[in-house]
MDTraj code that builds the backbone (N, CA, C; nanometers):
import mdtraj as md
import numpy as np

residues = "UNK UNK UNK UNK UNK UNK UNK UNK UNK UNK UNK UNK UNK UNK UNK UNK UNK UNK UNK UNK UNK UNK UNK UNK UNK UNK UNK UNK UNK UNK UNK UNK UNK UNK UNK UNK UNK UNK UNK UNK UNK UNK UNK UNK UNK UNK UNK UNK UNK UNK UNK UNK UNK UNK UNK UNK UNK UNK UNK UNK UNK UNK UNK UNK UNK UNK UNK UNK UNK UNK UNK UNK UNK UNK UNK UNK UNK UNK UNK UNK UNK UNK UNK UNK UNK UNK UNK UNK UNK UNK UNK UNK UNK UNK UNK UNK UNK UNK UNK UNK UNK UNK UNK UNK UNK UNK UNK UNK UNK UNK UNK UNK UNK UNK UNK UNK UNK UNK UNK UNK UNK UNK UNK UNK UNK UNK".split()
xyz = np.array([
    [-0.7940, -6.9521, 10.6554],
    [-0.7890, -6.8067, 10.6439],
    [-0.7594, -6.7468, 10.7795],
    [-0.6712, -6.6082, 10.7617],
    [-0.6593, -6.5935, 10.9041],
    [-0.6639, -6.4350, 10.8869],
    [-0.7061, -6.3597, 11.0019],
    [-0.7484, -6.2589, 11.0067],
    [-0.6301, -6.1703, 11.1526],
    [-0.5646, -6.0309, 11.0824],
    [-0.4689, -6.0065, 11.1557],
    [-0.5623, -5.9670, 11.2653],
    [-0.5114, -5.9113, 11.3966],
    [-0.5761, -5.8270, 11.4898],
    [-0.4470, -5.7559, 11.5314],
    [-0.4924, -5.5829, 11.4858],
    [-0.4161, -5.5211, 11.5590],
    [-0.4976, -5.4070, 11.5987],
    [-0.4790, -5.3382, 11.7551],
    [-0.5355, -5.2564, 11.8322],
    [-0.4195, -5.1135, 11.8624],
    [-0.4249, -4.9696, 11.8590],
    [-0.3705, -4.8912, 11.8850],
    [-0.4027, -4.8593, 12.0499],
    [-0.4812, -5.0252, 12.1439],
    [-0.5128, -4.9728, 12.2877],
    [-0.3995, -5.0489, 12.3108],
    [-0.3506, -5.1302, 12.2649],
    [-0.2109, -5.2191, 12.3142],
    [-0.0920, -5.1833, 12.1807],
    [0.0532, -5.2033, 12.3222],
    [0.1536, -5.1419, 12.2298],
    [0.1767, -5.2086, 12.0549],
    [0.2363, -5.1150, 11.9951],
    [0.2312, -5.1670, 11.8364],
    [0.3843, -5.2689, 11.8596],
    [0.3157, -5.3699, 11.7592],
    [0.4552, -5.5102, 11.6999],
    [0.5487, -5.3952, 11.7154],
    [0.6902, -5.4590, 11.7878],
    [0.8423, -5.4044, 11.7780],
    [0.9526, -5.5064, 11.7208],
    [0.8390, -5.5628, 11.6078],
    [0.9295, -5.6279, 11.5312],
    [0.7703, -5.7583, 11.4125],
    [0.8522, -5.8088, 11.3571],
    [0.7792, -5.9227, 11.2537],
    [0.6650, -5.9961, 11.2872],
    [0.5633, -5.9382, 11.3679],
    [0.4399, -6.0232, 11.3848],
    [0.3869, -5.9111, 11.4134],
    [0.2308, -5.9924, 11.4441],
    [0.0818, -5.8904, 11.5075],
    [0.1452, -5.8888, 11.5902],
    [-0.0250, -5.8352, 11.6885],
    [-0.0764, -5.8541, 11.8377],
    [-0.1478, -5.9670, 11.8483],
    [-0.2325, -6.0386, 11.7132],
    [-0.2988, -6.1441, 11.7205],
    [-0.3337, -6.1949, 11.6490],
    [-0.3661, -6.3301, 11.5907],
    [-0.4079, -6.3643, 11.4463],
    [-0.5674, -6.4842, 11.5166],
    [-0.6442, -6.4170, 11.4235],
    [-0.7708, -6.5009, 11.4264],
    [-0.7545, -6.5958, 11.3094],
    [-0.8082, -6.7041, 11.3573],
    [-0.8217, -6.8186, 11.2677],
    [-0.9187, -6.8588, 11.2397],
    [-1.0167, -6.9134, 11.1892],
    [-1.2227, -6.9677, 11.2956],
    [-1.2330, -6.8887, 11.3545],
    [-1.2518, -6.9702, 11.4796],
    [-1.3446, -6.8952, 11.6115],
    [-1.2102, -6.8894, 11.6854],
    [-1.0419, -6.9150, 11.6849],
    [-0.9650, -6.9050, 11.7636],
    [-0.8859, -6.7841, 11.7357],
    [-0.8319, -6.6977, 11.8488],
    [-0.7479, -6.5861, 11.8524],
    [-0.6205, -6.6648, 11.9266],
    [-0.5410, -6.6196, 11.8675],
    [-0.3675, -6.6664, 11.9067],
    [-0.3178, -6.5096, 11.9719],
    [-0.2941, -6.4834, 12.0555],
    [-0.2166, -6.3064, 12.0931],
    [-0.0720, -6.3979, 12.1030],
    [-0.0015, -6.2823, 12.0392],
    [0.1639, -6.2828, 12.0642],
    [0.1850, -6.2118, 12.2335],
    [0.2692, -6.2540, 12.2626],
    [0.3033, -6.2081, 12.3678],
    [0.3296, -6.0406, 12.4421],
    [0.2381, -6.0528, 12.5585],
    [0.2701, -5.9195, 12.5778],
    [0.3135, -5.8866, 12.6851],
    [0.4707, -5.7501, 12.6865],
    [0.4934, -5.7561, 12.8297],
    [0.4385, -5.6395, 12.8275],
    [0.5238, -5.5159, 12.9535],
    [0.4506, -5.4284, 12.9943],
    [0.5096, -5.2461, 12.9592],
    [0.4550, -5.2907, 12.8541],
    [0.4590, -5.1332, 12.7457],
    [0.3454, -5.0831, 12.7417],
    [0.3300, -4.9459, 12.7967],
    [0.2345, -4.8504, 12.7953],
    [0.1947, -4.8135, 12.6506],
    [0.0653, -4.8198, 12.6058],
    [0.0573, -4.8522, 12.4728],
    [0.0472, -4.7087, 12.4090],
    [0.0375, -4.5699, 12.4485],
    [0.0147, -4.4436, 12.4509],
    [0.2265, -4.3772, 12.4411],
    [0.2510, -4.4275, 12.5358],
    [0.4299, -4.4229, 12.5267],
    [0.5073, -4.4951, 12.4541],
    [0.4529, -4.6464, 12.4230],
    [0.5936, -4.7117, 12.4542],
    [0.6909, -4.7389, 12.5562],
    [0.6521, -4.7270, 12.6994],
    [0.7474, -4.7132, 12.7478],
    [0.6997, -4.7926, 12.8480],
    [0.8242, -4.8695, 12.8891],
    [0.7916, -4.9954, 13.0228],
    [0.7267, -4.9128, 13.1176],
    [0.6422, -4.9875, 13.1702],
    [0.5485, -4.9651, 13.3006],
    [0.6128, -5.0596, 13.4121],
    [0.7071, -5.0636, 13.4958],
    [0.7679, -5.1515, 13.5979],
    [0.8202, -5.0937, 13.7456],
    [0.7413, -5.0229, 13.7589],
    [0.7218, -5.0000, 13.9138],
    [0.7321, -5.1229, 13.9804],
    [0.6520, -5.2003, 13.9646],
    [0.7183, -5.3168, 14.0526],
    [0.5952, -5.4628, 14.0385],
    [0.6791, -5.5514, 14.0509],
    [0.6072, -5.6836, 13.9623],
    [0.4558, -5.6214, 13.9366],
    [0.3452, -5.6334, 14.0555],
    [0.1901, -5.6192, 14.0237],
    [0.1878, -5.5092, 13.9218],
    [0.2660, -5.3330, 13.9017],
    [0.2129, -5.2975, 13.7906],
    [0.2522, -5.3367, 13.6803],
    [0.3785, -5.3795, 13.6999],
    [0.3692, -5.4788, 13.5706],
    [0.3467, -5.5663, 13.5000],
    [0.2847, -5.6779, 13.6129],
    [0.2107, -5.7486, 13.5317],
    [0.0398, -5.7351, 13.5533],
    [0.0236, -5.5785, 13.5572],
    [-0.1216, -5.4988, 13.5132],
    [-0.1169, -5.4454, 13.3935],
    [-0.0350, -5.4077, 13.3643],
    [-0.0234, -5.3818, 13.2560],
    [-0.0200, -5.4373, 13.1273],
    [0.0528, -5.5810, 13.1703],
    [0.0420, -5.6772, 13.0624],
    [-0.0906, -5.7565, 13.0647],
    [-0.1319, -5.7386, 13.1245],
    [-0.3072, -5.7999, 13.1290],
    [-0.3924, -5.6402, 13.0578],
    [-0.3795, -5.6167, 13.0881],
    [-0.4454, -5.4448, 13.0222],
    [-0.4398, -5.4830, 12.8529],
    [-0.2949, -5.4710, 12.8378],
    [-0.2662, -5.5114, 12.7042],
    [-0.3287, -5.6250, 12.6478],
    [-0.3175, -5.7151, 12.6781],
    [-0.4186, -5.8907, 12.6748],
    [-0.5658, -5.8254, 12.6511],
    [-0.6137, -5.7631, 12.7735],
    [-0.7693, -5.7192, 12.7497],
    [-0.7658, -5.6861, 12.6197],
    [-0.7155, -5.5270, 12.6247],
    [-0.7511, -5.4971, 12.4273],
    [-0.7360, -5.5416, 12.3296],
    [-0.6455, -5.6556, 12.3112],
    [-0.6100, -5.7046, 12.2504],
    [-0.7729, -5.8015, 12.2194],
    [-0.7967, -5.8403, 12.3583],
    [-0.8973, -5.9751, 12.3092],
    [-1.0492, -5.8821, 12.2772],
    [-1.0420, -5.7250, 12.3696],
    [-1.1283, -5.6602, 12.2847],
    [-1.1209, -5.6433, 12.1573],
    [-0.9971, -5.6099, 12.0666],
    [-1.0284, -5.6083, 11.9377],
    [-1.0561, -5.6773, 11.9012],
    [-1.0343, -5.8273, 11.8902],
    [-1.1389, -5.9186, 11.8519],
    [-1.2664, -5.9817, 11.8800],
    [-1.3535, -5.8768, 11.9566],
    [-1.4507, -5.9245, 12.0058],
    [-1.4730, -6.0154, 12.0892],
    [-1.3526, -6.0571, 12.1547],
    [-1.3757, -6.1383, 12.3034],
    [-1.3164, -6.0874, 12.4614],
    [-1.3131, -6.1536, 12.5333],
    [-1.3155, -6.1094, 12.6632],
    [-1.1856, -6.2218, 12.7296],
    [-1.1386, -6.1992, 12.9083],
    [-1.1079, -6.3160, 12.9218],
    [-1.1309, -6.4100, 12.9581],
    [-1.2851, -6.3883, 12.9299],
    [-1.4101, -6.5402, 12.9843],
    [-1.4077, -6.6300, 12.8296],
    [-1.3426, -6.5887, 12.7129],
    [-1.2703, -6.6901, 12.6050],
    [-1.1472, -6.7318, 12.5836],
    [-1.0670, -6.7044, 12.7012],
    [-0.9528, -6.7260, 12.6898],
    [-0.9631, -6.8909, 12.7532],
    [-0.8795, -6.9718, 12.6678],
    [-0.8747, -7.1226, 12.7201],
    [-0.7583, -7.1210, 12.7692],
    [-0.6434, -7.1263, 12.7692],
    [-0.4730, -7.1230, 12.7315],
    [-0.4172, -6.9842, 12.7497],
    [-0.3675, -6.9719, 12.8299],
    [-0.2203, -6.8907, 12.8937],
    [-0.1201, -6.9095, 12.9099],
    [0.0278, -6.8763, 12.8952],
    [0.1449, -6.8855, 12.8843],
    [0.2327, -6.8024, 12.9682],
    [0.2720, -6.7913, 13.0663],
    [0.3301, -6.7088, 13.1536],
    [0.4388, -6.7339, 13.1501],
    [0.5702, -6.6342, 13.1322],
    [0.7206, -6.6034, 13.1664],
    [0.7442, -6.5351, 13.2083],
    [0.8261, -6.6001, 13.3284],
    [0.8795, -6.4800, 13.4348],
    [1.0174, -6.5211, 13.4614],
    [1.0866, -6.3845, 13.4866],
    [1.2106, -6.3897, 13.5023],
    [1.3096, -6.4545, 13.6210],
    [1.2060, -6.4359, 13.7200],
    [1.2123, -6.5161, 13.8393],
    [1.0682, -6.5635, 13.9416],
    [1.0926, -6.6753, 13.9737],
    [1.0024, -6.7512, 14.0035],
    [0.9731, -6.7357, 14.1648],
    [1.0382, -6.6612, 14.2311],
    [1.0219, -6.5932, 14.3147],
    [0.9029, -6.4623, 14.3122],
    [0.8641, -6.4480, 14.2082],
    [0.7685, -6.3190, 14.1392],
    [0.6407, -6.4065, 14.1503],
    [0.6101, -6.5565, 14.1811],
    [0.5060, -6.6228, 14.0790],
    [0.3876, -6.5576, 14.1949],
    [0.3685, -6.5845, 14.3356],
    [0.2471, -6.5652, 14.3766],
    [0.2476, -6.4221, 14.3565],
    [0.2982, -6.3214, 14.3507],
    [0.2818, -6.1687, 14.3395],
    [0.2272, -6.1375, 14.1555],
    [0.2644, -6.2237, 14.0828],
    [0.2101, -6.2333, 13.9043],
    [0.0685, -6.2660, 13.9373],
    [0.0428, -6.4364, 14.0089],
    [-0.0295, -6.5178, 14.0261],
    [-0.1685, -6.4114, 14.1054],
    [-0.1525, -6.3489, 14.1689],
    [-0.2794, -6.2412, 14.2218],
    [-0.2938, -6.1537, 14.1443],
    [-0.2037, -6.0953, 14.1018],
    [-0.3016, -5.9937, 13.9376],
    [-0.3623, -6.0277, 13.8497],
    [-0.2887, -6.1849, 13.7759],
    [-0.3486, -6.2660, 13.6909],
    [-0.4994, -6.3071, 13.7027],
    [-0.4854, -6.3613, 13.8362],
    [-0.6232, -6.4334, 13.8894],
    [-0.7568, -6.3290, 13.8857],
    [-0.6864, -6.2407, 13.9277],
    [-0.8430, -6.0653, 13.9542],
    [-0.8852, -6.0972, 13.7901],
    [-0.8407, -6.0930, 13.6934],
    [-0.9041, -6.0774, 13.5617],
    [-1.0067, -6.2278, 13.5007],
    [-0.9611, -6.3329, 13.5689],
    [-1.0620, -6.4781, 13.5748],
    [-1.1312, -6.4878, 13.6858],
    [-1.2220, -6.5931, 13.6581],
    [-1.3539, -6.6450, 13.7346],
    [-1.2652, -6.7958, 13.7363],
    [-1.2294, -6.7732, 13.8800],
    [-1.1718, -6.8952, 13.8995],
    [-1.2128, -7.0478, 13.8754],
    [-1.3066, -7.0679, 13.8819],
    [-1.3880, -7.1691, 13.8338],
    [-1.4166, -7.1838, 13.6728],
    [-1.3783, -7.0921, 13.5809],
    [-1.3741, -7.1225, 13.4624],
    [-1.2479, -7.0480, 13.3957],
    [-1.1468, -7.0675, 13.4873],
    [-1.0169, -6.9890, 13.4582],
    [-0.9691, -7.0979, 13.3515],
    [-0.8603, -7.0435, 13.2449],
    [-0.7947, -7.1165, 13.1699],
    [-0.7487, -7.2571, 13.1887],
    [-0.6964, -7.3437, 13.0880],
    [-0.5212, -7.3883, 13.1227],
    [-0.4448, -7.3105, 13.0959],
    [-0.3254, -7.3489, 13.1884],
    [-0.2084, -7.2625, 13.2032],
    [-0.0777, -7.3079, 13.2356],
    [0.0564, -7.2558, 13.1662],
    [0.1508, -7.2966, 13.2310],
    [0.1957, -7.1904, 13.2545],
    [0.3032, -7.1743, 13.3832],
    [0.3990, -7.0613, 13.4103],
    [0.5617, -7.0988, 13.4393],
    [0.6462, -7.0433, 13.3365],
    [0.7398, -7.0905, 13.3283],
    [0.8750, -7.0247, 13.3894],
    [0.9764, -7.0613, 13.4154],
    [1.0815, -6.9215, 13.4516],
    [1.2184, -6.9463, 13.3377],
    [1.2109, -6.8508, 13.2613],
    [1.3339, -6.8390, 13.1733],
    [1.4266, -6.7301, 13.2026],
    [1.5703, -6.7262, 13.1411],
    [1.6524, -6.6659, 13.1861],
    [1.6247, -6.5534, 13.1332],
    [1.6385, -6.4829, 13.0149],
    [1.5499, -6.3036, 12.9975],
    [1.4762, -6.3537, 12.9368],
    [1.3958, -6.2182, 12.9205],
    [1.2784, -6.1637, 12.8563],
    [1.2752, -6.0707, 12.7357],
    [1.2268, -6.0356, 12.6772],
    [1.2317, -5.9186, 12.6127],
    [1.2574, -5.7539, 12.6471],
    [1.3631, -5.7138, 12.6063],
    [1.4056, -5.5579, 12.7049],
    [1.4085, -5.5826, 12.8826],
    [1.4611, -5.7068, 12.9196],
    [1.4943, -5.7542, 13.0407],
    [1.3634, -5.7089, 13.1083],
    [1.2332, -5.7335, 13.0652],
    [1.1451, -5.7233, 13.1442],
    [1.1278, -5.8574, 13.2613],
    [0.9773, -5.8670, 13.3376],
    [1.0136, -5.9649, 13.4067],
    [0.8528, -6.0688, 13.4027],
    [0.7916, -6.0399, 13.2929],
    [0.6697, -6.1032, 13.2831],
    [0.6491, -6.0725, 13.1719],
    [0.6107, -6.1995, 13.0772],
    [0.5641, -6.2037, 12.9703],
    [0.4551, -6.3065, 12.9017],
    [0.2839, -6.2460, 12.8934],
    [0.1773, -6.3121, 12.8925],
    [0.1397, -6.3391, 12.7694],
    [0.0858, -6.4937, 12.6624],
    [0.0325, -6.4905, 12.6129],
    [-0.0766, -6.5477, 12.5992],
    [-0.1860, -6.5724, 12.5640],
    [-0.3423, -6.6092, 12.5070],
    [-0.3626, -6.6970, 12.3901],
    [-0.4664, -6.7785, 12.4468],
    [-0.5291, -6.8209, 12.3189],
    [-0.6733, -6.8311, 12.3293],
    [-0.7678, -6.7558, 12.2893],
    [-0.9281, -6.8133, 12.2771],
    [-0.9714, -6.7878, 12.1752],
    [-1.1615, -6.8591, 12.2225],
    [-1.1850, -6.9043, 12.1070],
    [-1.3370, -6.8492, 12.1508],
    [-1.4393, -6.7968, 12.0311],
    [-1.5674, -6.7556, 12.0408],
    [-1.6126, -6.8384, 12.0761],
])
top = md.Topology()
chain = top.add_chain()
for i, resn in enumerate(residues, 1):
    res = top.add_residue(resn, chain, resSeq=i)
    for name in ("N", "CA", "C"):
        top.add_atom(name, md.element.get_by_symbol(name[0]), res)
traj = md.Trajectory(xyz[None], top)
């Protein structure tokens, strides 16, 4: 059985999925870049607010399902250039307890969605 999660604090699906599907005790989030969830509208001043924003989004997201990102096991990072990673890599980190931070991979693909330049997803579990 799986249980949708969708939040009006993070931007709405812009296309054929949630924001998150609970399964058990595991939450899957679809990927989020950095859409102001009140606009719609990219937040990209420059890498750190944008990838604050996409952690913002992640938070509510794991708030609507009643978790935090002290349940997050698994992260997925895409970035457009890998030249961005330690400037992603310090916003990312402020939201974990380094010592019980995720696994993680961070990858660099050629676009993104609406040529953004960071795109985060989640997986935890109660």
């Amino acid at each position: 059985m799986k249980t949708i999660i969708n939040t009006p604090k993070a931007p709405a699906p812009i296309g054929p999925y949630n924001q998150a599907v609970l399964t058990g005790n595991t939450l899957y989030t679809s990927g989020q870049i950095a859409l102001n969830p009140d606009t719609m509208e990219l937040v990209m001043d420059d890498i750190q607010t944008e990838t604050k924003q996409v952690m913002e989004n992640l938070k509510a997201v794991l708030e609507a399902a009643d978790m935090s990102f002290e349940n997050v096991i698994k992260s997925s990072i895409f970035i457009s250039d890998m030249d961005n990673f330690s400037k992603i890599n310090e916003v990312y980190g402020a939201y974990f307890d380094e010592a019980t931070a995720p696994a993680r991979e961070t990858v660099q693909v050629a676009k993104l969605p609406k040529a953004v330049n960071v795109e985060i997803s989640m997986i935890a579990v109660k």
